[in-house]
N, C-alpha and C positions, 0 to 999 in steps of 0.2 A: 288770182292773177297778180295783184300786188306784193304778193309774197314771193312768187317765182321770179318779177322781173327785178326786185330788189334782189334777192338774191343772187342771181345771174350777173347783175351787176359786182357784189359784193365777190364772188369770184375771179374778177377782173373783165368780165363781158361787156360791152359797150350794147347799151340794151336803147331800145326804143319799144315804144308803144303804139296798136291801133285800133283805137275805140271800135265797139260795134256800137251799134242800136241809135244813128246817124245822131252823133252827139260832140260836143266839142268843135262846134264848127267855126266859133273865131281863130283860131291858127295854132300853133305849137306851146307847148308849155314844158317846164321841165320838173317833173315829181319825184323827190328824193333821186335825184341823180341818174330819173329817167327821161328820155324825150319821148314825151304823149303829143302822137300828129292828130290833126285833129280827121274825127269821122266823114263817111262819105254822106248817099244818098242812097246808098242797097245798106240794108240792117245786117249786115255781117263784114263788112266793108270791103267787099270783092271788088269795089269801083277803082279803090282807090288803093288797094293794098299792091302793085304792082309800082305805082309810082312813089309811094314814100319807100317803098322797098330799095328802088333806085336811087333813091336821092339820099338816105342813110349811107347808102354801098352795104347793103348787108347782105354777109354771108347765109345764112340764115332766114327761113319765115318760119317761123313756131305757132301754130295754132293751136289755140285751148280751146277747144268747141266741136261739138258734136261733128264729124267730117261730111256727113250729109247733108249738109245746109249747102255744102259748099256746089254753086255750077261751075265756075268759070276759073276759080284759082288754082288748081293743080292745072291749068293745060298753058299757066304763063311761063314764061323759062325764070324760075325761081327756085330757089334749092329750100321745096315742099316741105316740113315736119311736123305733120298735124300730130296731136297728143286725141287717142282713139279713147273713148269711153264706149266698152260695149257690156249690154245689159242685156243682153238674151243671146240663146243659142237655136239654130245653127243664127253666124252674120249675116245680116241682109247684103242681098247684092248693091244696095244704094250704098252700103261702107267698101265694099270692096274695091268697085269698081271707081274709086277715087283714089287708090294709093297705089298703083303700080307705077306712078308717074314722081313717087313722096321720095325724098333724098332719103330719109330716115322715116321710120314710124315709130311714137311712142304709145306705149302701152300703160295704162294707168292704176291697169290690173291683173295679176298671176291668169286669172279668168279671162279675161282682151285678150293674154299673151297666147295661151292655149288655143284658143277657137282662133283667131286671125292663124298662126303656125297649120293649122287643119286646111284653111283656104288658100295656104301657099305663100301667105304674107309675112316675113321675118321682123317680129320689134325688139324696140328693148323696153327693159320693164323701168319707169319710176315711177313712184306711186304720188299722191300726195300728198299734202304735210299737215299738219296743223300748229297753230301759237300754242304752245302750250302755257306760255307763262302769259296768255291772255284769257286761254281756257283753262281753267284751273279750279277748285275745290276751296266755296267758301264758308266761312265760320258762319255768315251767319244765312244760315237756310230759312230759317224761320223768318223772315226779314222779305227775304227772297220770294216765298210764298204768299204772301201779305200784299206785296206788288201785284200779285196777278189771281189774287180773292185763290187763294188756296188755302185751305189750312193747317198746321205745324204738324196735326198728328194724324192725318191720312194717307192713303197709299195713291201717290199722285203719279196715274202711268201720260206719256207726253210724247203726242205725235208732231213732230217736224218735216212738214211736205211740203211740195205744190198742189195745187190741188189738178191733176191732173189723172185720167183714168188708169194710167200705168201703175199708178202708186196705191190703188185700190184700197182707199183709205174706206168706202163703204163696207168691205170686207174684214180691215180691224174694226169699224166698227159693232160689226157682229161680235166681233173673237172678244171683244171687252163685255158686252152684252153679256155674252158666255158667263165670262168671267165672275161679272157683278151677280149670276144665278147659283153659280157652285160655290160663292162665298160671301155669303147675307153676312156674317160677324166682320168681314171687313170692310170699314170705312174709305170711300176712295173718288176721287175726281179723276177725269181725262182732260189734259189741256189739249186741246184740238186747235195746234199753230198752224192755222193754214185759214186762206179767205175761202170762206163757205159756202160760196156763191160765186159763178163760175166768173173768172176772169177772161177767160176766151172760148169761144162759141166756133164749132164746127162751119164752117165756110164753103160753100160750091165752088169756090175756085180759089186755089193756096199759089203760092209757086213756090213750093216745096212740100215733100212729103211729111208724114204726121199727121194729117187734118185730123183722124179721130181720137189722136192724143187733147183730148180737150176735159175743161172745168166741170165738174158736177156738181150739182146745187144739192148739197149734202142735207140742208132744213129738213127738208121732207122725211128723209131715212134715220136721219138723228129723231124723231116726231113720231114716226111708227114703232120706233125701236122701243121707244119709251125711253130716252138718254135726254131730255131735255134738262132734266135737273143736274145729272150724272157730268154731264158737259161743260167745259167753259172752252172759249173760242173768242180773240181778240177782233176790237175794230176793224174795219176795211182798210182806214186809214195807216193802221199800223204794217198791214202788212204789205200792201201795195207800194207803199212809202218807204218801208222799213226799218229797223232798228241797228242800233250801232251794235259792233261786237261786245265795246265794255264801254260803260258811260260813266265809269269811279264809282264811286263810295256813296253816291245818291241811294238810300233806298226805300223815297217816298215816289218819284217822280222819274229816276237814269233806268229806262226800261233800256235792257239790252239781252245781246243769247248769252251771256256767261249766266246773268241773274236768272232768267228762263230755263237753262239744261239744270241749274244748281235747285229750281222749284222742283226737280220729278225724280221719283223713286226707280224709274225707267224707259229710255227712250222705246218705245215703240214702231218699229217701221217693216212693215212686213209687206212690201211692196211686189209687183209683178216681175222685180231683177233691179239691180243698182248697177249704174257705171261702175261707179266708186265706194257712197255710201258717206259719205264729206259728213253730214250728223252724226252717223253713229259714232266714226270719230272723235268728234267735238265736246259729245256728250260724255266718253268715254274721258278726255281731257279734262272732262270737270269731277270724276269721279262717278260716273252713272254707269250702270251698266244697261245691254240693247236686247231688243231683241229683234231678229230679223229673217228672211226667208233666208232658206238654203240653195237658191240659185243666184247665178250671177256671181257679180264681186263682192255682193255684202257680207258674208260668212271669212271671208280675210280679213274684213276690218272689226271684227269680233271677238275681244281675246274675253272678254267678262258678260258674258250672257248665254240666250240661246239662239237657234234657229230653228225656224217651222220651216217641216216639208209642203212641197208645193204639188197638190192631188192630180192638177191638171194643167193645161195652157188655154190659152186665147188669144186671137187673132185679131186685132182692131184697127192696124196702121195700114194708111198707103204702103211701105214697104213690107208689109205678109210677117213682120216682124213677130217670133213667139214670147208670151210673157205666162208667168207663172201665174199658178192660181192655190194661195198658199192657203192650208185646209184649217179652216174656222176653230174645228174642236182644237187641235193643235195650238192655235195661239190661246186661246182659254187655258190652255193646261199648263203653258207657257207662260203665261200673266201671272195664274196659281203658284207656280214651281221660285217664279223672283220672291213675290209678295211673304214667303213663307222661307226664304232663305237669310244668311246673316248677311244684312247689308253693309256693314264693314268690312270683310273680306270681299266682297262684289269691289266695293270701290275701292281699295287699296289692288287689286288687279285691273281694274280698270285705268288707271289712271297709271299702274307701269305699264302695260300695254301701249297708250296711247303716248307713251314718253319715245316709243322707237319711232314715230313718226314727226318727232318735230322736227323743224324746216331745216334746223343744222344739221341733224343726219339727214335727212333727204338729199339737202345739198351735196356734202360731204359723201354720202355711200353714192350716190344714184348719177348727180348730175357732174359732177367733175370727172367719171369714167367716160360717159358719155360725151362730154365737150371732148374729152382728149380724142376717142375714136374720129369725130366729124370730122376734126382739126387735122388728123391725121390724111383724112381720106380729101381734104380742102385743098390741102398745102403740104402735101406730101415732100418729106424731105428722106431718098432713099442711103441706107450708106451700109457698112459691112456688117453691122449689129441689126440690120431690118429697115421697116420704116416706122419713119418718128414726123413730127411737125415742125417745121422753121417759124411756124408763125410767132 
């Protein structure tokens, strides 16, 4: 988020900000040459997002956020542009039925762009970006590992999740299981980044849909599995809390994700479908390469790995939404096929790869077409050559 509004800026946008998660409540501030209003009292800020809307004068509301969260902000008169994230096929009617009202719709994925065009809904695609020159491939790996009790000369695979049921982290963690059975001569940990114990608990009454998108208390299945050694998995503290993106040149104590992607021999994320897939990415930026399911948007953001097919679906959400169920032996084979590949060529495609998505071509291919179309269709200026924008 703070990369698209600085940017947008940087294009010449007069950008403003508005918090969710009812935060920022002493009044306005201005961050790198954005105005951040402050949040409401509804955790998406549907309270309050009509009146600073007016009180900026903006052409424009852009939301970054799942669209089904949203009840009440597409029926305000406000020129609508949520940015869609969708991870399964067919769309739930809970997306749909929120954008025939959207000025514009963005698509954050070739995969969004496809299934929304099927239910009659026309977007445009940008994707998103990442720092590359903050993700980035460092000298000292061995350093990196030592931070988080890894060791220099094992095959370190590394999961980046929520811990939430969509992400069917107990299903990688068979497919490593696998893994660790078809290959006794290789030495190897899982860093398992994610709080392992659930952070949100299915609820009788939500208001909103999701409720069986919820935390699994992983202990138990990590314990049967027999991965208790095999495993490492940080404080509660750290993840709840968080870590910075790059904390410098500390590498006794600057825990951050560049030092994190640059500990694993492999990001791991074979999940039930990705909006986007924003880790494999990132991981990709540091020179890692992914692996990941074959459905959904994660297989776009994959120029240096594999993808596991997905055997079956399942059902779990208030919205009937479908998610993949990517097949066990497959990711074992797949752990096998990195682990035994030249990881110098992995990362050196990795990390061009993940050079087409830094935020200056993002900005530059995706989002400067895009402003020019809105501007056009805002401020229509018609003359014998077409129409263009006066603004």
């Amino acid at each position: 988020m703070h990369n698209t509004c600085v940017g947008l800026k940087n294009l010449g946008c007069n950008i403003a900000h508005i918090p969710m998660g009812m935060t920022l409540r002493g009044g306005k501030l201005n961050y790198h040459g954005v105005l951040v209003y402050p949040g409401g009292n509804d955790p998406f800020g549907e309270d309050v997002a009509f009146e600073h809307y007016t009180d900026f004068k903006a052409d424009m509301l852009i939301t970054i956020k799942d669209v089904w969260v949203f009840n009440v902000i597409q029926k305000f008169s406000m020129n609508f542009c949520p940015m869609v994230p969708i991870d399964h096929t067919p769309v739930s009617p809970s997306i749909t039925a929120r954008l025939p009202a959207a000025f514009q719709v963005i698509s954050i994925s070739r995969f969004g762009q496809r299934e929304l065009r099927q239910k009659g809904v026309d977007s445009t695609y940008i994707p998103h970006g990442v720092e590359t020159d903050v993700y980035r491939p460092l000298e000292r790996k061995a350093d990196c590992r030592r931070m988080f009790f890894l060791e220099p000369d094992e095959f370190v695979v590394g999961i980046v999740a929520l811990n939430r049921a969509r992400k069917m982290i107990p299903r990688m963690l068979r497919g490593y299981k696998l893994f660790l059975d078809w290959n006794p001569d290789i030495k190897s940990h899982l860093m398992l980044w994610t709080d392992i114990q659930p952070e949100r608990y299915a609820q009788e009454e939500t208001p909103f849909p999701g409720v069986a998108d919820v935390g699994v208390n992983l202990l138990p299945e990590i314990m049967e599995l027999g991965l208790g050694e095999a495993i490492r998995w940080p404080d509660k503290k750290l993840i709840r809390e968080g870590i910075p993106e790059w904390a410098g040149e500390d590498y006794r104590a600057g825990w951050d994700m560049v030092k994190l992607y640059n500990s694993f021999d492999v990001l791991f994320l074979c999940s039930g479908g990705e909006g986007f897939g924003l880790p494999l990415l990132e991981a990709q930026s540091c020179a890692i390469p992914c692996i990941t399911s074959n459905i959904a948007a994660g297989p776009e953001v994959v120029g240096a790995g594999l993808t596991v097919p997905c055997s079956d679906y399942i059902i779990f959400n208030t919205p009937g939404s479908r998610y993949g169920l990517p097949d066990v032996d497959k990711m074992g084979e797949a752990l096998s096929k990195i682990a035994n590949a030249d990881p110098s060529k992995l990362a050196k495609k990795a990390r061009i790869f993940a050079e087409r998505y830094s935020w200056e071509n993002i900005m530059n291919e995706y989002w400067k077409a895009f402003l020019s179309k809105c501007s056009e269709e805002l401020y229509p200026l018609v003359n014998a050559e077409g129409t263009t924008s006066w603004a």
